[in-house]
BABA-323935 format. One record per residue (C-alpha): residue number from 0; residue in three letters; z, y, x. Coordinates in steps of 0.001 Angstrom, whole numbers, plus 500000, padded with zeros to 6 digits. Each point is the difference from the previous one (the first is absolute). Example, Ala and Ser with C-alpha at 12.3 -4.5 7.8 and 13.67 -1.06 7.14 Angstrom:
2
<r i="0" aa="Ala" pz="507800" py="495500" px="512300"/>
<r i="1" aa="Ser" pz="499340" py="503440" px="501370"/>
end
This chain:
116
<r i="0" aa="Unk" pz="942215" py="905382" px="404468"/>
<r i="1" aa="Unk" pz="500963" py="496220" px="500776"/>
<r i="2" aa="Unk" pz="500380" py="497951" px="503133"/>
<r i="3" aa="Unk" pz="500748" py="496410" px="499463"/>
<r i="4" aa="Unk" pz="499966" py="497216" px="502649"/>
<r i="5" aa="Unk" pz="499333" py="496829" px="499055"/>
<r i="6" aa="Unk" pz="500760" py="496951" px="503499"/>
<r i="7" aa="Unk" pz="502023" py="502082" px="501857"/>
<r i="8" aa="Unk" pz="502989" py="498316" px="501976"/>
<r i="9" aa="Unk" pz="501527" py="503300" px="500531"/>
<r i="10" aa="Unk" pz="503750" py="498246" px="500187"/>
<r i="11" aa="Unk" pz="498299" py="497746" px="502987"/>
<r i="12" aa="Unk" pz="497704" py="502542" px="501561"/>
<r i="13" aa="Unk" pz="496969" py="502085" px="498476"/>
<r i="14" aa="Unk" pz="496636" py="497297" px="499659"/>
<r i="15" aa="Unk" pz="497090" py="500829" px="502750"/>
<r i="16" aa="Unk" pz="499087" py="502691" px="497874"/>
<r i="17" aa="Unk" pz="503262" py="502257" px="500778"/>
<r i="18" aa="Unk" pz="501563" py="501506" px="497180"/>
<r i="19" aa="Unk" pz="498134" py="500840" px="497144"/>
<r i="20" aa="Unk" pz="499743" py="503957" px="499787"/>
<r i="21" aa="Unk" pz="498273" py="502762" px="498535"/>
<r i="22" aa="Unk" pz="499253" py="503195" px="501349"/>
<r i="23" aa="Unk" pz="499232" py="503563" px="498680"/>
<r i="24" aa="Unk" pz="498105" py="502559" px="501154"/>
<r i="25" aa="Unk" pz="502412" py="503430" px="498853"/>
<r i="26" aa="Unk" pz="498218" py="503696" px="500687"/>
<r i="27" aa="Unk" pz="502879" py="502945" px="500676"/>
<r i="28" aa="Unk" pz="499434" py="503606" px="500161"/>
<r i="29" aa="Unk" pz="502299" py="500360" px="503105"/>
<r i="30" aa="Unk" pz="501021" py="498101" px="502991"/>
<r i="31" aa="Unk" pz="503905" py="499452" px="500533"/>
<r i="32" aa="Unk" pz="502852" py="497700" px="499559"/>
<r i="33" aa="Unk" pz="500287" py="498086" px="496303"/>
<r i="34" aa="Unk" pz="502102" py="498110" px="498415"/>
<r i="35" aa="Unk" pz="497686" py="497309" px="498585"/>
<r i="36" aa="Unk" pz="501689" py="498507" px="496735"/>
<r i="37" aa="Unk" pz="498294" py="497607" px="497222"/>
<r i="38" aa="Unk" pz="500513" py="499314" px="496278"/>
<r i="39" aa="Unk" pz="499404" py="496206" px="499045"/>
<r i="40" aa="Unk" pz="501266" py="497745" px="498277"/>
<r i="41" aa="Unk" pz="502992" py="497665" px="500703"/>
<r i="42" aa="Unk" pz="500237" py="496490" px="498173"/>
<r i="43" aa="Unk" pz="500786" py="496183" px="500279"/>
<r i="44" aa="Unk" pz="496163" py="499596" px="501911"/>
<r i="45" aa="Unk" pz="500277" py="503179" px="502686"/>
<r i="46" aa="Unk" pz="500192" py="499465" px="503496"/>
<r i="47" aa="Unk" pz="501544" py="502116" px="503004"/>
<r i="48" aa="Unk" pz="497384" py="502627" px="501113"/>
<r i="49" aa="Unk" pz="499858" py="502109" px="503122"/>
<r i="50" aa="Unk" pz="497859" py="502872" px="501074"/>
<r i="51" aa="Unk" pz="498114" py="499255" px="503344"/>
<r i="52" aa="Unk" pz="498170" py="502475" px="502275"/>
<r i="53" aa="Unk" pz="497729" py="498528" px="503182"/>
<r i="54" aa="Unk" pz="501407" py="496252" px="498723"/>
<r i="55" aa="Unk" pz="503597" py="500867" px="500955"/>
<r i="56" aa="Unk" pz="502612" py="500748" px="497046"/>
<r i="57" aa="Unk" pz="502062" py="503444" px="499446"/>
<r i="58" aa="Unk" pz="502205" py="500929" px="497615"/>
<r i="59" aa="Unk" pz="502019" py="496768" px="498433"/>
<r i="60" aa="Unk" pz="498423" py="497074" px="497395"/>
<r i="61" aa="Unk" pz="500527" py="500555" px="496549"/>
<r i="62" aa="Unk" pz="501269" py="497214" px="497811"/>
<r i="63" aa="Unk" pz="498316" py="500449" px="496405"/>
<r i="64" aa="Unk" pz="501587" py="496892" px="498902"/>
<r i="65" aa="Unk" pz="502177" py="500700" px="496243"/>
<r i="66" aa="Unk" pz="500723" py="497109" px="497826"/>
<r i="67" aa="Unk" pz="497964" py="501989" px="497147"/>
<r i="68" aa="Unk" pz="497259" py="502529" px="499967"/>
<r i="69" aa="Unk" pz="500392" py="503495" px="500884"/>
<r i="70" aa="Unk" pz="498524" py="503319" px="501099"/>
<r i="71" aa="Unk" pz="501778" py="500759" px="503632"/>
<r i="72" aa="Unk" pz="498960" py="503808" px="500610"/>
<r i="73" aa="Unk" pz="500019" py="501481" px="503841"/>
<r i="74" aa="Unk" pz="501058" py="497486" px="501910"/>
<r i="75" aa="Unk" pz="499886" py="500941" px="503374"/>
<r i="76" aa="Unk" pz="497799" py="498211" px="502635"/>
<r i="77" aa="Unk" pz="500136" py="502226" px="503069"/>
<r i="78" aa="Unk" pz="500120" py="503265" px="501564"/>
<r i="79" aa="Unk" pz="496518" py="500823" px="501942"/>
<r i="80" aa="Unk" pz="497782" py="502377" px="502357"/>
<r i="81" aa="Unk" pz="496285" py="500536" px="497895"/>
<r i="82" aa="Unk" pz="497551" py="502015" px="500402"/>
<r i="83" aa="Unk" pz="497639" py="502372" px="497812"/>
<r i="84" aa="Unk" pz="497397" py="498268" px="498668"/>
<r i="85" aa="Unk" pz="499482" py="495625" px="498929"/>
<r i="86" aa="Unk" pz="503343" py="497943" px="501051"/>
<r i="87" aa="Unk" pz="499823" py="496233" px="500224"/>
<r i="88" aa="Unk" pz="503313" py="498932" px="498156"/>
<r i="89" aa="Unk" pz="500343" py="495664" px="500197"/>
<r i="90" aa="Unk" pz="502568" py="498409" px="497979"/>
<r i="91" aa="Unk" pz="500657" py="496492" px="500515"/>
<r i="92" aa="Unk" pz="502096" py="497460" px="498236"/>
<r i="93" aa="Unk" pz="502106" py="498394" px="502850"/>
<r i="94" aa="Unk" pz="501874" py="497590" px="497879"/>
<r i="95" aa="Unk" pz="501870" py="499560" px="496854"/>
<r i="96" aa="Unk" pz="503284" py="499967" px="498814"/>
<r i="97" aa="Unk" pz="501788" py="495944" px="500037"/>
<r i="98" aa="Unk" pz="500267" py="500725" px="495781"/>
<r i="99" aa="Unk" pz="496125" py="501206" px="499784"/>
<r i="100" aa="Unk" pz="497569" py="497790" px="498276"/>
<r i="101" aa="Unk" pz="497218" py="501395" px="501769"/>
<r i="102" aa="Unk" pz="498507" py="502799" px="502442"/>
<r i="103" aa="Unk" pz="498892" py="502697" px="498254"/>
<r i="104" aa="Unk" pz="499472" py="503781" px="499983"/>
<r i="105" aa="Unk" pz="499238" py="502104" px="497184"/>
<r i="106" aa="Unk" pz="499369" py="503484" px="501680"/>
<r i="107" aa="Unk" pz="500455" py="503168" px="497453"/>
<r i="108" aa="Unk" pz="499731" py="502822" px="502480"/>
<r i="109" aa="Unk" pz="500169" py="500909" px="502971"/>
<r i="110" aa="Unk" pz="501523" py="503423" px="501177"/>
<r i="111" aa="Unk" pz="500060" py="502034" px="502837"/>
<r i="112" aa="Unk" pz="502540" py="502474" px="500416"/>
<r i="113" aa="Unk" pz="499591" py="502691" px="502858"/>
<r i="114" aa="Unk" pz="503425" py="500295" px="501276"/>
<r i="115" aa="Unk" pz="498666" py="502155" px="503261"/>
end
């Protein structure tokens, strides 16, 4: 999966759009607290991306920015309460690293560890 934003003045402020985001809808076989990591892929084009819940951030932005391409494997987004069933999970990409050429996000996985 691949999120690129094209007109975004994310070093000024995000357009009147907001910050361009994709969410998932992930189904879990028990309710609890996870650790919410993803796999993507970091590279000279990635952005910084953050996991949002209710339009408020948690856990800390993720800078996929590398001067070449290259697989980046459980990179930790965020600890989190969710429940049995369909979970919303909304990933924006707040900004980009000063040496990034662009804003991107090329998502691998996404996985949800039950840690309780």
């Amino acid at each position: 999966m691949s999120l690129r934003a094209f007109h975004c003045h994310c070093e000024e402020r995000s357009d009147w759009f907001g910050h361009p985001f994709i969410a998932f809808m992930c189904r879990l076989p028990a309710a609890g607290k996870y650790r919410v990591a993803i796999d993507a892929v970091k590279g000279p084009e990635q952005g910084l991306v953050q996991l949002f819940v209710d339009e408020a951030p948690i856990g800390q932005a993720v800078d996929l920015y590398a001067e070449t391409r290259l697989k980046a494997t459980g990179l930790n987004m965020a600890e989190m309460d969710l429940q049995e069933g369909d979970n919303v999970l909304l990933f924006k990409l707040i900004g980009k690293n000063k040496k990034s050429a662009a804003l991107a996000l090329d998502l691998i996985n996404i996985v949800c560890e039950r840690i309780r």
